[in-house]
C-alpha positions as CSV (number, residue, x, y, z in Angstrom):
1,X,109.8,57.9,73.0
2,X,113.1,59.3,73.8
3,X,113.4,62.5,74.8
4,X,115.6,65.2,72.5
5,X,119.1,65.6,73.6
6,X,120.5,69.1,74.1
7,X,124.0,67.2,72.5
8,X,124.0,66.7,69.1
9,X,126.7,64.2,70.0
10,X,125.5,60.0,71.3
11,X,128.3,57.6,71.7
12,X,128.4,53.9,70.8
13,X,127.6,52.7,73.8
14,X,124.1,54.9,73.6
15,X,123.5,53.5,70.6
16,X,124.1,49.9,71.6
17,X,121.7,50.8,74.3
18,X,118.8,52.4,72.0
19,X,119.1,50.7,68.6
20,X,116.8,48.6,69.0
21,X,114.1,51.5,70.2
22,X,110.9,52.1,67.9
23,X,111.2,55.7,67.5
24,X,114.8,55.7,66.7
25,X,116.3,55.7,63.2
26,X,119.8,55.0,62.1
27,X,120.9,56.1,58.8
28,X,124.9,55.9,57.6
29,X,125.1,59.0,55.0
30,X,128.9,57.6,53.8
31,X,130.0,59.8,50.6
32,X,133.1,60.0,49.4
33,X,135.3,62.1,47.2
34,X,136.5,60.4,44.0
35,X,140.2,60.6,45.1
36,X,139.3,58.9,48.1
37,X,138.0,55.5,45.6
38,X,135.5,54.6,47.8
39,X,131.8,54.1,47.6
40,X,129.4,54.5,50.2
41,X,126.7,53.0,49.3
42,X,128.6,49.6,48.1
43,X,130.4,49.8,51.6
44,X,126.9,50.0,53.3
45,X,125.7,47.2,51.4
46,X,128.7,45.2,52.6
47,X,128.4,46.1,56.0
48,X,125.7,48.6,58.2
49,X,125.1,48.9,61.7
50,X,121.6,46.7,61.8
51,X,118.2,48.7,61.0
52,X,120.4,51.0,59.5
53,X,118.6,53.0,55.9
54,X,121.0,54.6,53.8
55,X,121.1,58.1,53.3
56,X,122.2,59.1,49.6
57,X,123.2,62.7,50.1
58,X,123.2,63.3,45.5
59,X,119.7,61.7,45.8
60,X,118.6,63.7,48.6
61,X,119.2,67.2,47.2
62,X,117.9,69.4,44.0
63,X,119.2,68.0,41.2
64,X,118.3,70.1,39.0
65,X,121.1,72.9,39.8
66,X,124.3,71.4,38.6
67,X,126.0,71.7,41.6
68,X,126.4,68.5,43.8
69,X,124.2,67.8,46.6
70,X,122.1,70.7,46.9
71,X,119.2,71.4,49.6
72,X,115.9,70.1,48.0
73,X,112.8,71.6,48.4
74,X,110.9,70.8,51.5
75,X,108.1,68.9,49.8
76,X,111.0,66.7,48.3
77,X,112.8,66.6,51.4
78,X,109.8,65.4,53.4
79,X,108.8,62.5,50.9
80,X,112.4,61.0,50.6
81,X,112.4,61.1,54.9
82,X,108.9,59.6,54.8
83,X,110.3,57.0,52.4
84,X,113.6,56.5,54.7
85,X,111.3,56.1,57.8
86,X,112.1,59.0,59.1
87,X,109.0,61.0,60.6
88,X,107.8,64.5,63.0
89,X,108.6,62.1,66.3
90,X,112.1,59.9,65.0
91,X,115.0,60.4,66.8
92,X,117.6,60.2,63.5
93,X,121.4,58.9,64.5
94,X,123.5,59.3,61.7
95,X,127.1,58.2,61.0
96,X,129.5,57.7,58.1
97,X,132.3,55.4,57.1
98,X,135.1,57.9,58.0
99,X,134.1,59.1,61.6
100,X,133.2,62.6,60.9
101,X,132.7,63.6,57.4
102,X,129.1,63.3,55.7
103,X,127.6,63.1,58.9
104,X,127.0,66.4,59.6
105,X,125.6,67.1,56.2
106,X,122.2,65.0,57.5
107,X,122.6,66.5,60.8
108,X,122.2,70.2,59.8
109,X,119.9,69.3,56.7
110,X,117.1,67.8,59.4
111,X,117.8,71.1,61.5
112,X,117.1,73.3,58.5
113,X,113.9,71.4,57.7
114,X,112.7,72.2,61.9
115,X,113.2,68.7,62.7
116,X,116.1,69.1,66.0
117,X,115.8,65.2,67.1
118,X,118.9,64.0,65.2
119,X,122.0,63.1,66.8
120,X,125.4,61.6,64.9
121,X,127.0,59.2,66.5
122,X,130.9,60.2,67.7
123,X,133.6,58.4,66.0
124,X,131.1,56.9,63.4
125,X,131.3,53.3,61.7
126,X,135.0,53.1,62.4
127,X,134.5,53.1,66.4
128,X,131.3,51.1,66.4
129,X,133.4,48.1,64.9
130,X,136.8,48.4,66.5
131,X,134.6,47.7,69.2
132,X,133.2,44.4,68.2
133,X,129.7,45.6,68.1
134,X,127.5,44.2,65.5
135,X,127.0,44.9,61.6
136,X,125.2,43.3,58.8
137,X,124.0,43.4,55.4
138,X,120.6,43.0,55.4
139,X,118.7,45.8,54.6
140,X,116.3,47.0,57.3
141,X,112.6,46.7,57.5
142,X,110.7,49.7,55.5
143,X,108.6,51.9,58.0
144,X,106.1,54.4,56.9
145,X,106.5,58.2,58.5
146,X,104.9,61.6,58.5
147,X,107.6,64.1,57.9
148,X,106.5,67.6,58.5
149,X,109.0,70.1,57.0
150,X,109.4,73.3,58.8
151,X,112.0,75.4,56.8
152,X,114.5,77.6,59.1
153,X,115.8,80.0,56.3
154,X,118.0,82.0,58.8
155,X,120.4,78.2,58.5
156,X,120.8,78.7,54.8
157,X,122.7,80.8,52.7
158,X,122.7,81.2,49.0
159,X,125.0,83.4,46.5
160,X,123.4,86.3,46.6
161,X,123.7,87.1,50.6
162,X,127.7,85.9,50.4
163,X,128.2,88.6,47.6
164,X,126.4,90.9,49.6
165,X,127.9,90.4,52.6
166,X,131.5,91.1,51.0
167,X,130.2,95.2,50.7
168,X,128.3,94.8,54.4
169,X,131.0,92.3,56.3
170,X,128.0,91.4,58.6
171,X,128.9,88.2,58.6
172,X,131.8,85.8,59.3
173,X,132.8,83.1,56.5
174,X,134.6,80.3,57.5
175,X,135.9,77.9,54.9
176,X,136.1,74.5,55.9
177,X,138.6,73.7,52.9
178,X,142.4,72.2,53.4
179,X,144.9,75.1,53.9
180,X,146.3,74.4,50.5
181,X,142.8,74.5,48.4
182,X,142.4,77.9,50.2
183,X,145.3,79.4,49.9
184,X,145.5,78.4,46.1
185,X,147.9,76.2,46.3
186,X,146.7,73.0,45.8
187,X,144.0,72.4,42.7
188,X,140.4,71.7,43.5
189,X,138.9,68.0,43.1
190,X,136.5,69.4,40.5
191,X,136.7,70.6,37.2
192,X,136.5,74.2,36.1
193,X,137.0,75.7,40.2
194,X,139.2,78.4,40.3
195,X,141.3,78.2,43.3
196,X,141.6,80.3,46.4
197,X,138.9,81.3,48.4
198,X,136.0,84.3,49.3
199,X,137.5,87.3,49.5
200,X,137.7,88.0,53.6
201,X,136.9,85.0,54.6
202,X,138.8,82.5,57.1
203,X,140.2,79.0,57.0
204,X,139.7,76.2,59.6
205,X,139.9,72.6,58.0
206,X,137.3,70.5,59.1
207,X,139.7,68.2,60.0
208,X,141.5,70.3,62.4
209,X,138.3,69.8,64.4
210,X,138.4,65.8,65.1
211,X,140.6,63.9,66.6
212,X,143.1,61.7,64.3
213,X,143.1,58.9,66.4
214,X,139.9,57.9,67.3
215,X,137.8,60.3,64.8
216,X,135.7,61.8,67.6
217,X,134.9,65.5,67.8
218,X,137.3,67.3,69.9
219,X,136.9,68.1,73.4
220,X,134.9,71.5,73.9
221,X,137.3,73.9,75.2
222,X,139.6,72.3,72.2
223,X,137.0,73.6,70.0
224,X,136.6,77.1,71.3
225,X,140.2,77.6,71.0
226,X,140.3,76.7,67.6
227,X,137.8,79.5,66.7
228,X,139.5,81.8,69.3
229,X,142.5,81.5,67.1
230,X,141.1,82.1,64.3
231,X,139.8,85.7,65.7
232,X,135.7,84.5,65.1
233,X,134.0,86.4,67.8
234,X,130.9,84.2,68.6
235,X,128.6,86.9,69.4
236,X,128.4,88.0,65.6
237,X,126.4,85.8,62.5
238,X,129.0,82.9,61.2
239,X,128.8,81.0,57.7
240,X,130.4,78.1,57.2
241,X,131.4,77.1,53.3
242,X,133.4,74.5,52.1
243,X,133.7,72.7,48.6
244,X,130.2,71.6,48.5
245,X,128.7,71.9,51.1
246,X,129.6,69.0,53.5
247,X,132.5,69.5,55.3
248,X,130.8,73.2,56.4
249,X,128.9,72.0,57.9
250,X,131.1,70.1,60.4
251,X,132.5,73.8,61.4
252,X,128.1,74.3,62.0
253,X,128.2,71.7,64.5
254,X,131.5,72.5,66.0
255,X,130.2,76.1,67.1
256,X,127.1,74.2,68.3
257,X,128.7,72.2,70.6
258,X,130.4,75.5,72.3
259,X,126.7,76.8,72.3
260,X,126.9,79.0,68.7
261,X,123.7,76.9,67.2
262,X,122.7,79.6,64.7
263,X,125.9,79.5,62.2
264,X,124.3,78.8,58.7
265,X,125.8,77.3,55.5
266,X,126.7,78.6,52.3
267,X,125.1,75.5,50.6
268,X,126.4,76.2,47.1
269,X,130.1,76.7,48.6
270,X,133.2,76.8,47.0
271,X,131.8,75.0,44.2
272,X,129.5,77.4,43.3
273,X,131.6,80.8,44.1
274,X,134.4,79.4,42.0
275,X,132.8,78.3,38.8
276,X,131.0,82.0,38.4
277,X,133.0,84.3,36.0
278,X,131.4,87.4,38.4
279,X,132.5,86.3,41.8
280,X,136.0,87.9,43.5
281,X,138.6,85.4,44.0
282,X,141.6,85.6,46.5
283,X,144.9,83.7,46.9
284,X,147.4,83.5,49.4
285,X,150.1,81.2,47.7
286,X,152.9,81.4,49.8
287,X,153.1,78.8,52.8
């Protein structure tokens, strides 16, 4: 078995080392927005890292809400990891097709459900195969897993504590959004979003967080500065939001890197906040 690693980070060359490993599971989670006219699960089909499962993250979420990819209930959770292979002692890598986009959605959705042995592999799909390394598209052998969900609420945040927290200011929102979605400049990718963003809130693309050339999270003390610009003091509760919940959650593991592992996610995001007649909107239009 291999043990837990404190960094939530493995690199290729890890992975070509422990691929191969029985308790280790490898799942590409590629999703894509529909301006970006890909599709992740016809890309995975074409080409996976082998014994890679594919993890679907509108199938894996309530679907019952009306908003996209939303946290399922633990008893679904734990029936779609069993099915995936994924059980109490599997070390999960994931990755996506970009190099840091979905990937973190997985990451912090195993976290939330008390499972800590999952890892995402730095740079993703893109670095593993500028490297020469193997792919395939075979689909991997099924396994059968335990998965025992153990719900960490205090990772989770819903509509109700976001509203509240604009009378209390408790906590720190950070939107994960584009400059010019936040600042209401730029329209959002689905239908019937107001545009702006939570009243009091702060702005840090997600992207401002990787690196454009090789797709790898930044360096750490790259990282702290980012949020020490942006005026987040680190000892106080820190949400991240974004448009649905994905991107946030690259701000999550961003501060848990620089040793913040307690910032949760407004899993309804922008999505949610925006399409509610009842919910303050701000703009900041000017560049």
């Amino acid at each position: 078995m291999i043990d837990a690693t404190p960094d939530p980070l493995v690199s290729t060359e890890w992975l070509a080392e422990h691929r191969k490993d029985p308790d280790v599971r490898i799942v590409d989670s590629s999703w894509y927005l529909p301006a970006m006219k890909r599709d992740g699960r016809a890309e995975y089909e074409a080409a996976h890292i082998p014994r890679t499962v594919f993890w679907d993250i509108e199938t894996i979420a309530d679907t019952s809400t009306g908003l996209p990819h939303m946290m399922p209930t633990p008893e679904d959770f734990a029936r779609q990891m069993a099915a995936m292979g994924i059980g109490d002692d599997t070390t999960v890598v994931v990755y996506d097709g970009i190099g840091l986009f979905t990937a973190a959605r997985p990451w912090w959705m195993l976290r939330a459900f008390g499972h800590d042995k999952v890892v995402i592999l730095d740079g993703g799909l893109p670095k593993w195969m500028a490297e020469g390394r193997p792919v395939t598209d075979r689909p991997p052998l099924q396994r059968t897993a335990t998965f025992t969900p153990r719900l960490r609420p205090e990772l989770i945040r819903n509509i109700d504590a976001i509203i509240e927290n604009l009378k209390t200011g408790k906590e720190q929102v950070v939107d994960a959004r584009s400059e010019g979605r936040f600042a209401g400049r730029e329209p959002e990718p689905r239908p019937n979003c107001r545009s702006g963003h939570i009243p009091n809130s702060r702005n840090l693309p997600y992207n401002h967080l990787i690196d454009p050339q090789t797709r790898t999270v930044l360096p750490r003390h790259c990282l702290q500065n980012r949020f020490a610009g942006l005026g987040i003091d680190l000892s106080r509760p820190v949400v991240a939001s974004c448009g649905s919940g994905v991107s946030a959650c690259i701000v999550a593991l961003a501060l848990y890197l620089i040793g913040k592992t307690d910032a949760a996610i407004y899993d309804g995001s922008w999505t949610e906040w925006a399409t509610r007649a009842d919910t303050p909107v701000e703009v900041n239009v000017p560049a």
